[in-house]
N, C-alpha and C positions, 0 to 999 in steps of 0.2 A: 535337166529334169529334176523337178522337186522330188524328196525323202519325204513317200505318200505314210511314213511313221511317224514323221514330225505334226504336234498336235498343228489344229488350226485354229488362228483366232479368231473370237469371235467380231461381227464384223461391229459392232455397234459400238467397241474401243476405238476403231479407223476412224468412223465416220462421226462420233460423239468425241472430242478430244477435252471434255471438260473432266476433273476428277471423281467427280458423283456421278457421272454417267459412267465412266470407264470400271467404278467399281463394281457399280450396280448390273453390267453386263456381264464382267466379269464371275460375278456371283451367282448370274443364272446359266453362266455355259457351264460353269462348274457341276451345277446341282445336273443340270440334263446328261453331261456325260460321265456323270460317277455311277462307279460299281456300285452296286444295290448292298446294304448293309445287312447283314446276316445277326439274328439276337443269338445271345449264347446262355442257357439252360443247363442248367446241373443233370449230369447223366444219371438218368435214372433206370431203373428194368420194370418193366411190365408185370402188372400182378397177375397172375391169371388163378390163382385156385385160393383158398382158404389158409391152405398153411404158408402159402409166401405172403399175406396179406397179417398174419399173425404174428410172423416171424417182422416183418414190416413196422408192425405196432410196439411189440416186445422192443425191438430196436428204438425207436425213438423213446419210447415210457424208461428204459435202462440210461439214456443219455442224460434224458431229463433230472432221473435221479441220482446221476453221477454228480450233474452242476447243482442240484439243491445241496446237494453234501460237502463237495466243495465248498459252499457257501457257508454252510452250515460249521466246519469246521474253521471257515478265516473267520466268523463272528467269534466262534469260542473260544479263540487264541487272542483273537483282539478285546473281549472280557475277561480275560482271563488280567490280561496286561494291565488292564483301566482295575478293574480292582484291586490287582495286586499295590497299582500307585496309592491307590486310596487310601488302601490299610497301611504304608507307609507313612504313608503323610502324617495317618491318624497316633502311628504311632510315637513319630516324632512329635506331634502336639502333647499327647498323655504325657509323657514324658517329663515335658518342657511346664506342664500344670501342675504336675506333681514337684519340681522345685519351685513354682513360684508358690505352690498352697502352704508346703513348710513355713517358708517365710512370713507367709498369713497369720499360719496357726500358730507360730510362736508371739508375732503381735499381739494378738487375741489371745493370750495366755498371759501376757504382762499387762494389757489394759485391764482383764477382770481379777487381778491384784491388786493391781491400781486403785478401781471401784469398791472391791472387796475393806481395803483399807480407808476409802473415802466413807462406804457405808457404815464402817464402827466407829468414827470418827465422827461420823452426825447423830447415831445413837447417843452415846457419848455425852455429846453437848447436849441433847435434845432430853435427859436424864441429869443432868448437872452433875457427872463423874468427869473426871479428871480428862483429858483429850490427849489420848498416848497417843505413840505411833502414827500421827495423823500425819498423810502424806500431805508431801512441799505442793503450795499453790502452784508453782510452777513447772512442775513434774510433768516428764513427757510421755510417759508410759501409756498415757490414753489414746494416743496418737497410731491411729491401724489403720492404713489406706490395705480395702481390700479389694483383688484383683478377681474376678469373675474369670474362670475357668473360659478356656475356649473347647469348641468341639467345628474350628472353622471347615478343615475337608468333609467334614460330614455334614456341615452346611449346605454350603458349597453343591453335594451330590446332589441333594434333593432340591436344592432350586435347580439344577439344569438337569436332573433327571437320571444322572450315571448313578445313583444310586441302584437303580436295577442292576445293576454287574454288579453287585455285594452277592454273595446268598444270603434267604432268608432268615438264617440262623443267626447273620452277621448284622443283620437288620436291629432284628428282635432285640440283641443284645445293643447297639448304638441307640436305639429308641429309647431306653431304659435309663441308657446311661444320658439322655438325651431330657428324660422327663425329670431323671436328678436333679441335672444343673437347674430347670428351673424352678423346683423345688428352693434349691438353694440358693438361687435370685431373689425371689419372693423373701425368704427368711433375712437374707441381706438389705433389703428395702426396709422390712420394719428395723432393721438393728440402725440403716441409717436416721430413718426417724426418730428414732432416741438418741439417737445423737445430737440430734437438730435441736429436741426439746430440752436437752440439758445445757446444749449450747446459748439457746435463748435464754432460759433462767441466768446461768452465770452472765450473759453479757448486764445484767440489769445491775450489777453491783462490780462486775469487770471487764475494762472494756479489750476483747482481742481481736486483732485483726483477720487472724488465721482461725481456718476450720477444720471439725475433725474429721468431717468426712473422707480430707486428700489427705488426709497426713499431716494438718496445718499444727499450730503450739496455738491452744487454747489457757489461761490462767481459770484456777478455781478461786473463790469469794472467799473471805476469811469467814469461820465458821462461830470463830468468836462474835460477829459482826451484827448476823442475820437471826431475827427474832423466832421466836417458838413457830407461827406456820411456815414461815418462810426456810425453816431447817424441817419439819413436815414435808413439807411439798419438797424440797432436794432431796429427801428421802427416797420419797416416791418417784421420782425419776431415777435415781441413781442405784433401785430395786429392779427396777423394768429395764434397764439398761442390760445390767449381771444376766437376768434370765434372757436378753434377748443376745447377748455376747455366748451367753450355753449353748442357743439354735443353731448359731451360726456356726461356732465350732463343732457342732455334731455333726448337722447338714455337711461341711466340708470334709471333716471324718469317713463320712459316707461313701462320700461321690469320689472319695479318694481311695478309698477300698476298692470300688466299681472299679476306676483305672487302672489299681494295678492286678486287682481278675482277667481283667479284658487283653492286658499285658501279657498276662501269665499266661494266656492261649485258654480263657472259656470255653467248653463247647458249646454253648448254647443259653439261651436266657432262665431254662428253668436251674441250672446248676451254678448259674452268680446268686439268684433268687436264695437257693438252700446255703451259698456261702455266706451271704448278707445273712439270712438267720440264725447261723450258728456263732456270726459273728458279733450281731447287734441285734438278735432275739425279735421274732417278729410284731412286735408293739409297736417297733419303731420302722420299721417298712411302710410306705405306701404304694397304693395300687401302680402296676405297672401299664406303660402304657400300649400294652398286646393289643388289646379294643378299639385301640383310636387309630387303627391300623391302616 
């Protein structure tokens, strides 16, 4: 006697003995004698009056505000982190501008001695006195490669935006020191332009290969050589030069101040502002850039 427990087959495997039939029946004896599937639901209780229906809402509105705060509090540890890099970074930049600007500003301190003594030296001749002191044609002291400050992390934020994790105070103040350097670009532009124009003059009576803009070895013309305009007009360059060598060394004066304020732990942009005036009298300040905010 058959074990009436044991399932039954179904018959269309027996009588179908191909493999896509045998599945395909198999799949539907399946489906007819499977237990019926039960969905499962988060156990919930029944509201029935006002204060379970409040207590209900309260509960959810508190959850809500549990996970905003949570949230709330990983953003402000993760801007906390991203700025703190920032001001790092930045600080190792200042840092690393203020020994290269030394080395600027002492160049630029021996070129306009340089100038200084080429300019009485074309008086001079240009007066038919005697041509003391006149510095050697070949003299290198004019020779100033100058290096443009960086402010690259703070670049950097504000193209991709991590600037916002500064505070605004930190802003204000990088802005400032932001609108210096190019201040101090600008002044460095026309100082190379005068370089250029004295360069060209001398090349007309010497020829050098090197320029002064990189730091190349340019010779000066013999002064004994060049005729009354022609010791005019080196004049007049090598005047424009001096005052454009004075910009440039303030300008970096400046922005060099700013750095180490900013070092020093500023609090804020209006108390670098009152330090720059007491340092360098407000004549010589220009507008900050708070407005272009």
């Amino acid at each position: 006697m058959a074990d009436s427990t044991e399932p039954a087959v179904p018959p269309a495997i027996a009588i179908d003995s191909t493999p896509e039939a045998a599945s395909e029946a198999a799949t539907t004896f399946i489906a007819e004698h499977a237990e019926p599937m039960h969905e499962i639901h988060a156990p919930h209780q029944s509201i029935h009056t006002w204060k379970d229906f409040l207590i209900h809402i309260a509960a959810i509105a508190l959850g809500l505000l549990m996970a905003l705060g949570l949230e709330q509090i990983v953003e402000y540890v993760h801007h906390r982190h991203q700025s703190g890099i920032i001001e790092a970074q930045m600080r190792t930049v200042l840092q690393s501008n203020l020994e290269s600007d030394a080395d600027t500003l002492h160049r630029l301190s021996e070129a306009r001695t340089y100038l200084v003594e080429l300019q009485l030296a074309i008086v001079n001749q240009l007066q038919g006195r005697p041509v003391t002191n006149s510095p050697p044609l070949d003299y290198q002291r004019l020779r100033a490669f100058v290096i443009l400050p960086g402010l690259a992390p703070y670049d950097a934020a504000k193209a991709n935006g991590t600037v916002a994790w500064l505070s605004v105070n930190r802003i204000r103040i990088y802005n400032r020191v932001a609108f210096a350097r190019e201040l101090e670009s600008a002044v460095r532009d026309r100082w190379f332009l005068g370089l250029a124009a004295l360069e060209e003059f001398q090349e007309q009576f010497v020829d050098s290969p090197g320029t002064l803009e990189v730091g190349g070895f340019v010779k000066a013309p013999d002064l004994g050589k060049l005729t009354a305009a022609q010791l005019a007009e080196y004049l007049k360059l090598v005047s424009a030069l001096i005052k454009r060598n004075d910009a440039l060394t303030h300008r970096l004066n400046l922005l060099d101040f700013e750095f180490k304020e900013v070092l020093g732990g500023v609090p804020d942009e209006e108390a670098l502002v009152r330090a720059m005036v007491r340092q360098f009298g407000s004549q010589d300040l220009s507008p900050g850039p708070a407005a272009h905010d």
